[in-house]
N, C-alpha and C positions, 0 to 999 in steps of 0.2 A: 591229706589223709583221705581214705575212701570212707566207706560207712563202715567195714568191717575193725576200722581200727589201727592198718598195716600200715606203718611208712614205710615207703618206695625212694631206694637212692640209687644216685647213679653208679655205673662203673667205674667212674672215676674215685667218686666217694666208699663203694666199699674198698678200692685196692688200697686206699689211703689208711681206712679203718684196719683192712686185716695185716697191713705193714705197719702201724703202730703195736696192732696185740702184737705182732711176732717181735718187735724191738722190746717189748715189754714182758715178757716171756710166755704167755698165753698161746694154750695149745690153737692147733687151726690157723695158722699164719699164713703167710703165702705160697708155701711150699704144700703144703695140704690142702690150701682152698682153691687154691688154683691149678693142680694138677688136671691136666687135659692127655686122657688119653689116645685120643686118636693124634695127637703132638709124639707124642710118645713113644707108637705103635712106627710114625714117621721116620723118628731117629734112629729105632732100632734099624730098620728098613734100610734106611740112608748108609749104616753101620754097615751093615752084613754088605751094601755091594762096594764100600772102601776096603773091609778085609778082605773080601775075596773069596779066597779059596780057603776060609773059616769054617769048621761045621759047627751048629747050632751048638753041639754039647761043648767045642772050645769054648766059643763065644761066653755061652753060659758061663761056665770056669772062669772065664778071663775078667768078666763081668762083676762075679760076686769078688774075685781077688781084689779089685780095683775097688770095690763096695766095704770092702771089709774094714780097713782104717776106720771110714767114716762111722762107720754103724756101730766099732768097738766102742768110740769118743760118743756115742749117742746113748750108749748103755750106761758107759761110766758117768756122761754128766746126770743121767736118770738118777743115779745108785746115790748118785752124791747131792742132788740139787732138786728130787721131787717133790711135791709140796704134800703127797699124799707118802705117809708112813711104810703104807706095806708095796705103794708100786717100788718106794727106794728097797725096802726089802727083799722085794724078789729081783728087782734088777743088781742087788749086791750078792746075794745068794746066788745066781748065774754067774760074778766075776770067778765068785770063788769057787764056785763046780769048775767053770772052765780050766782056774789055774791049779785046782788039786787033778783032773782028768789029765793036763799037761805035765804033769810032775814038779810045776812051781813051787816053791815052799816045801818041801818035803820034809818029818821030821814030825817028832813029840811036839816042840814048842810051836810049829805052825797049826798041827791039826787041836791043841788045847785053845790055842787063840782064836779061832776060828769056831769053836764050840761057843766060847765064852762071849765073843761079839755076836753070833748068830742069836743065842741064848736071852741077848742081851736085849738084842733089837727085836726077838718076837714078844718080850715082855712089855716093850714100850708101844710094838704099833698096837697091842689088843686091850693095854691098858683104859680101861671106861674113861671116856669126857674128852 
């Protein structure tokens, strides 16, 4: 340790450390802590000259299309598995803006249920203690 206090570990030992949080579920894992974007900036790069004759706004499109599974399954496990009350609340309140804006569920008995679990869950994330 120096005099300030800090211990200093290696690169070996934090990728060790931030690939247990992420197996353990703690945000900041190795997708987050290790994101390099000039790596990144590379792939996109490498990308555009294997498409070709791509323009940036396909690219884009074709991008988030290909993004969007993943991110769906990132929202859902939030809605269902957050440790904090209200981030599962507003990532459950997005499922269901999205699937009433889609026409999912349509009907008396979807949008009563839908009051009554929303209802339900602001009483519980604002409850004191």
């Amino acid at each position: 340790m120096d005099e300030n206090h800090e211990v200093e570990i290696s690169d070996e030992d934090y990728l060790d450390r931030t690939e247990a949080a992420s197996r353990a579920g703690a945000p900041g894992g190795p997708e987050q802590s290790l994101w390099d974007s000039d790596d990144a900036l590379s792939s996109l790069k490498m990308e555009r000259t294997v498409q070709g004759d791509e323009t940036p706004t396909d690219q884009t499109k074709r991008m988030l299309e290909e993004a969007g599974p993943m991110a769906a399954a990132s929202i859902i496990h939030v809605a269902l598995h957050s440790a904090n009350d209200n981030t599962r609340l507003s990532a459950a309140r997005y499922i269901v803006d999205f699937n009433r804006e889609a026409g999912v569920g349509e009907g008396i008995y979807w949008e009563s249920l839908v009051a009554d679990v929303i209802g339900n869950a602001e009483l519980l994330a604002n409850r004191p203690g």
